[in-house]
C-alpha positions in Angstrom: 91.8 89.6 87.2 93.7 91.9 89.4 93.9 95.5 88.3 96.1 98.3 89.8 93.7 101.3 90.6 94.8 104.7 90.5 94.8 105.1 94.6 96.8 101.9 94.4 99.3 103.2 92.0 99.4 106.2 94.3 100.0 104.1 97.3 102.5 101.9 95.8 104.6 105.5 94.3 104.3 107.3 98.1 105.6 103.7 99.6 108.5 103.5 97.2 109.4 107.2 98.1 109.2 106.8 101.5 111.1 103.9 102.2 114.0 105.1 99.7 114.2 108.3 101.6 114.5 106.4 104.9 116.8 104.0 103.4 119.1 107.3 102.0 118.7 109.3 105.1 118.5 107.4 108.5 120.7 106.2 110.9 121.4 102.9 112.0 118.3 102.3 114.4 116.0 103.8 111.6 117.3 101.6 108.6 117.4 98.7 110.8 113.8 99.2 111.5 112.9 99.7 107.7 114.9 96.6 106.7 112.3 95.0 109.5 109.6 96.3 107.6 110.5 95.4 104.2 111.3 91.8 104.7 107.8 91.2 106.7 106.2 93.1 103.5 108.0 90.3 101.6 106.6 87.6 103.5 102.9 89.2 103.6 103.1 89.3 100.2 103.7 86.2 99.1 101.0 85.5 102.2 98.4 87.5 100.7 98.7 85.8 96.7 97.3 82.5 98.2 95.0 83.8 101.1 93.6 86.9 99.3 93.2 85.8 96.0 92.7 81.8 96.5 91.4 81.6 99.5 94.2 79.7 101.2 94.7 80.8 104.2 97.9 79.5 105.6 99.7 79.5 108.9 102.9 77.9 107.2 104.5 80.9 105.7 106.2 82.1 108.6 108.2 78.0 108.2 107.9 78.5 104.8 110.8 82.0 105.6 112.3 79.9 108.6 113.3 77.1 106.0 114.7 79.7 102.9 116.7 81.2 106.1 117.9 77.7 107.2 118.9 76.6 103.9 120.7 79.3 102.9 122.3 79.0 105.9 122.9 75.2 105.8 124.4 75.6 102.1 127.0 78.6 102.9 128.3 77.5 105.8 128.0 73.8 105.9 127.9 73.0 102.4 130.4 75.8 100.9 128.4 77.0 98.1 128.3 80.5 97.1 126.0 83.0 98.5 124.5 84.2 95.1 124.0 80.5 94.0 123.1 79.4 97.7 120.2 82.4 97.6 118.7 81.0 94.3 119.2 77.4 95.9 117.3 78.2 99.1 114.8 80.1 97.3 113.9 76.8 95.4 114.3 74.4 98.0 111.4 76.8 99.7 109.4 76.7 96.1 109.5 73.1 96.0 108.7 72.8 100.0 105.8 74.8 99.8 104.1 73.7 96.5 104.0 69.7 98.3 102.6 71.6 101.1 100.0 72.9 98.9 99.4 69.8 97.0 98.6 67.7 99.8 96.4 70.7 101.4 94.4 71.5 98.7 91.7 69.1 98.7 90.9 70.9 101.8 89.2 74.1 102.3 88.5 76.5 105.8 89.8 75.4 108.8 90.8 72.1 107.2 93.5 73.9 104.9 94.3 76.2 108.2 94.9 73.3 110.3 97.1 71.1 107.4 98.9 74.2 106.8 99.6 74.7 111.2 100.8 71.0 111.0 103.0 71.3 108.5 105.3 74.5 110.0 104.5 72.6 113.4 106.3 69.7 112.1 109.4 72.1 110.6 109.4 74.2 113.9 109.8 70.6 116.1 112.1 68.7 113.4 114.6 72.3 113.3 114.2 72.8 116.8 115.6 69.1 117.7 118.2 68.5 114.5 122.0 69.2 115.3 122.3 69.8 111.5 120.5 73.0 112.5 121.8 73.8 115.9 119.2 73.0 117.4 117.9 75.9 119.9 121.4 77.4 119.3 120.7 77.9 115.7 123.2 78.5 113.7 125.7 82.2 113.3 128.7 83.2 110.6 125.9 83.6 108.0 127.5 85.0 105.0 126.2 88.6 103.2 126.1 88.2 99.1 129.2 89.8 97.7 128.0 92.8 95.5 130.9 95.0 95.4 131.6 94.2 91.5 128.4 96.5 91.1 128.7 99.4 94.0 127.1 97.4 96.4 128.6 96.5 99.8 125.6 94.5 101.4 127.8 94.7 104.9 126.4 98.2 105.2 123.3 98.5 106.6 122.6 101.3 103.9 123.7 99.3 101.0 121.7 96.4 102.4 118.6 98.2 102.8 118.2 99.2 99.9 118.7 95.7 98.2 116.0 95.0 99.9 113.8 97.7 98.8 114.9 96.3 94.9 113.9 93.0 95.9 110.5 93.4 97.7 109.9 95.4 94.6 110.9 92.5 91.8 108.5 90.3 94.3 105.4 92.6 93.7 106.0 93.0 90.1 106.5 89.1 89.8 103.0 88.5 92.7 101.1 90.8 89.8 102.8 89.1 86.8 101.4 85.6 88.2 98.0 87.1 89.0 97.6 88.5 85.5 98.9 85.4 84.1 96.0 82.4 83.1 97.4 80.9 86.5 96.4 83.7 88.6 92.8 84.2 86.8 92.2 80.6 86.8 93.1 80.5 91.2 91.2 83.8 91.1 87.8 81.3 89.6 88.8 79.3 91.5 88.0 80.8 95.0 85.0 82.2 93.7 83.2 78.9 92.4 85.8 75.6 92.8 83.0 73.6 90.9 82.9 75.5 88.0 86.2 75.4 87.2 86.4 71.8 88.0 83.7 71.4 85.2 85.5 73.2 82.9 88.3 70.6 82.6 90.6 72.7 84.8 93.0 70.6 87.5 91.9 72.8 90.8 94.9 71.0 93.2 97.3 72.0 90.5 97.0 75.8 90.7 96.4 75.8 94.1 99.5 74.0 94.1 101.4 76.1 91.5 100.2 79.3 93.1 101.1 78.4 96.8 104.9 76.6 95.1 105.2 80.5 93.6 104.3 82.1 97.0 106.6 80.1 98.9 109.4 80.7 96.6 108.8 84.3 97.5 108.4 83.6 101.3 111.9 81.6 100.5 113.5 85.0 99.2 112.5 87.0 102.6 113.8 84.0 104.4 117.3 84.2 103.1 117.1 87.8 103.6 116.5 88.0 107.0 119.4 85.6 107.8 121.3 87.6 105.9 120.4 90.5 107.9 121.1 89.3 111.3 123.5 87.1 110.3 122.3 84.2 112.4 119.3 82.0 112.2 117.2 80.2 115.1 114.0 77.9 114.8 111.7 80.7 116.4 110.6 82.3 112.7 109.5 78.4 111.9 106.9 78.9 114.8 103.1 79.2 114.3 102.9 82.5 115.8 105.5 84.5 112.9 102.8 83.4 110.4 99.8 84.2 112.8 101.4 87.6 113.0 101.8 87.7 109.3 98.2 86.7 108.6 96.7 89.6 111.2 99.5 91.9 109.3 97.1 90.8 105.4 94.1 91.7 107.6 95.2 95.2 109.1 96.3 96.6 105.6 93.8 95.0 103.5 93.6 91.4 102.2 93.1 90.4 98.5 95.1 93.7 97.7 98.8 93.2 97.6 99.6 96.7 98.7 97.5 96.6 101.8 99.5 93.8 103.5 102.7 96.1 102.5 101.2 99.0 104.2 100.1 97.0 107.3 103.8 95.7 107.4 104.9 98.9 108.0 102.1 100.3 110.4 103.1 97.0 112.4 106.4 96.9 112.7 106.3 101.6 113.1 103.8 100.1 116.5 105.5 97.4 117.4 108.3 99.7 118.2 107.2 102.9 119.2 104.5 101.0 121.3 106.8 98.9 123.1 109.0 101.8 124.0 105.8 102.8 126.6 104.9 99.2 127.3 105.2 95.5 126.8 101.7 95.2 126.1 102.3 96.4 122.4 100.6 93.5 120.9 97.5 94.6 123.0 97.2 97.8 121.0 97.5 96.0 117.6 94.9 93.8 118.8 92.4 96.8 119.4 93.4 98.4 116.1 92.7 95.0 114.2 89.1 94.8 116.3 88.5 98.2 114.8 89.3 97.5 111.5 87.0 94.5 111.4 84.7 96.5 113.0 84.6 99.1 110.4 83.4 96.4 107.7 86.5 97.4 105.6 89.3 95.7 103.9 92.1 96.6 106.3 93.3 100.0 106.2 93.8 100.1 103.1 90.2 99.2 102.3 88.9 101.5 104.3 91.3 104.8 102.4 90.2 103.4 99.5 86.5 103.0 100.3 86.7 107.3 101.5 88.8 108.4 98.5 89.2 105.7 95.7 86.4 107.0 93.8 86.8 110.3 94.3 90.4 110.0 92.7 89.2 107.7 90.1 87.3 110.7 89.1 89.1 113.5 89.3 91.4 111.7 86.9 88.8 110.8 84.7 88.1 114.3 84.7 92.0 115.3 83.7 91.9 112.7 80.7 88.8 114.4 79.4 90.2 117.8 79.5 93.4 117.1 78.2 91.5 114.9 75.8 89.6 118.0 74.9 92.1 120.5 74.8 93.8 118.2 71.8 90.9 118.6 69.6 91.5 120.8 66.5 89.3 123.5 65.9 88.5 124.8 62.6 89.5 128.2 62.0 
């Protein structure tokens, strides 16, 4: 079952504060860059519940985001429908997309599951790419912003909007560990360790695979709508395979199986990406020699590797505290 450790609650507070610092006290360029961050910390997410704790590792996701971004775009401006309802709308259209997609894959493991997931975004990247329901290579602009102004919130400011954000990619992690603490997330969990056990225990292994990957998309569907949101405008390039290549090296560099890892790799990515392209083109070169590093090392992303030098050490240090304090309460006689 997944557990939160204490260098992963620690992680998880000094993220929060960070990014709600930068969201409260940068400029445009600074908050446009964090809102970058936290909607690829969305999508590498909902990424790392299926790859890092079932062993699915899937080059859709980056389609699965393309298509919550199209249909929210498709169902305010086309259809008419309200943003709020239109978010919730794309968000299971997404769900829905994503648990056939992991239906039909699961019977497959390895490079099998790889390739049927490649196919399937390849086939959303071509059919978007060619539709004139979508604009084609054009894509499609005039995406409306949710109206939150009833409660403080003007989502037109870049402030305001980065912030939401932050609240949302928040409600996603508490949901990601809600579902991997749940008897769905265990059973996946058994799953990836030994399929044939759980299959001999009466348990339907393509239907949590399914489930899991249907709940993962919805969450990829969430970052989707987002990100049209942000930019207002929507093109088929996020449906190709190389948004969810770069999403899968992104669970890699900050630790897979971990759910805070891929958060922090989000931002060490997108913090390179920009300062490193400010120097030169090659940016993607220098990512590629930190990920050969990290493998390198033997440890789970950068994550794994702070917590492999100083999890313990915090574990017992507070272990220590409790028994002090623990201590310290015990009446003596007089």
């Amino acid at each position: 079952m997944f557990q939160h450790t204490a260098l992963r609650y620690t992680a998880l507070i000094l993220l929060a504060a960070g990014a709600f610092a930068q969201a409260v006290t940068a400029g445009y360029f600074g908050l446009e860059v964090l809102t970058e961050i936290l909607l690829l910390a969305m999508l590498v997410l909902a990424l790392d519940m299926v790859a890092g704790f079932g062993g699915m590792v899937s080059l859709c996701h980056g389609a699965l985001m393309g298509l919550g971004a199209y249909a929210y775009a498709i169902l305010t401006t086309k259809a008419g429908i309200a943003p709020p309802v239109a978010m919730a709308g794309a968000i299971a259209i997404t769900g829905v997309a994503a648990w056939v997609i992991g239906a039909i894959g699961a019977r497959s493991h390895g490079i099998y599951f790889i390739m049927a997931t490649l196919a399937f975004g390849q086939m959303a990247y071509s059919y978007v790419f060619e539709a004139p329901l979508f604009g084609g290579d054009d894509g499609m602009g005039g995406i409306p912003r949710l109206d939150l102004t009833l409660i403080g919130l003007d989502l037109n400011d870049s402030r305001s909007f980065a912030l939401f954000c932050l609240l949302l990619l928040a409600a996603s992690y508490g949901a990601a560990v809600l579902i991997l603490r749940s008897g769905l997330g265990r059973s996946l969990i058994g799953v990836m360790h030994n399929e044939q056990r759980m299959r001999a225990l009466g348990l339907t292994v393509w239907r949590i695979k399914a489930d899991v990957f249907g709940l993962s998309g919805m969450i990829a569907g969430l970052a989707g709508a987002l990100a049209a949101q942000h930019v207002m405008y929507i093109s088929p390039g996020p449906l190709a395979w190389t948004v969810s290549g770069e999403a899968l090296v992104v669970v890699i560099l900050g630790g897979l199986g971990t759910l805070v890892g891929p958060m922090i790799g989000a931002a060490a990515f997108v913090v390179l990406k920009h300062e490193v392209s400010n120097v030169t083109s090659y940016w993607h070169l220098v990512v590629g020699v930190l990920l050969i590093a990290v493998v390198m090392s033997r440890a789970n992303g950068l994550f794994g590797w702070i917590e492999a030098r100083w999890g313990a050490r915090l574990e017992r240090r507070l272990s220590d505290l409790t028994r002090k304090s623990d201590a310290e309460e015990v009446p003596t006689d007089a």
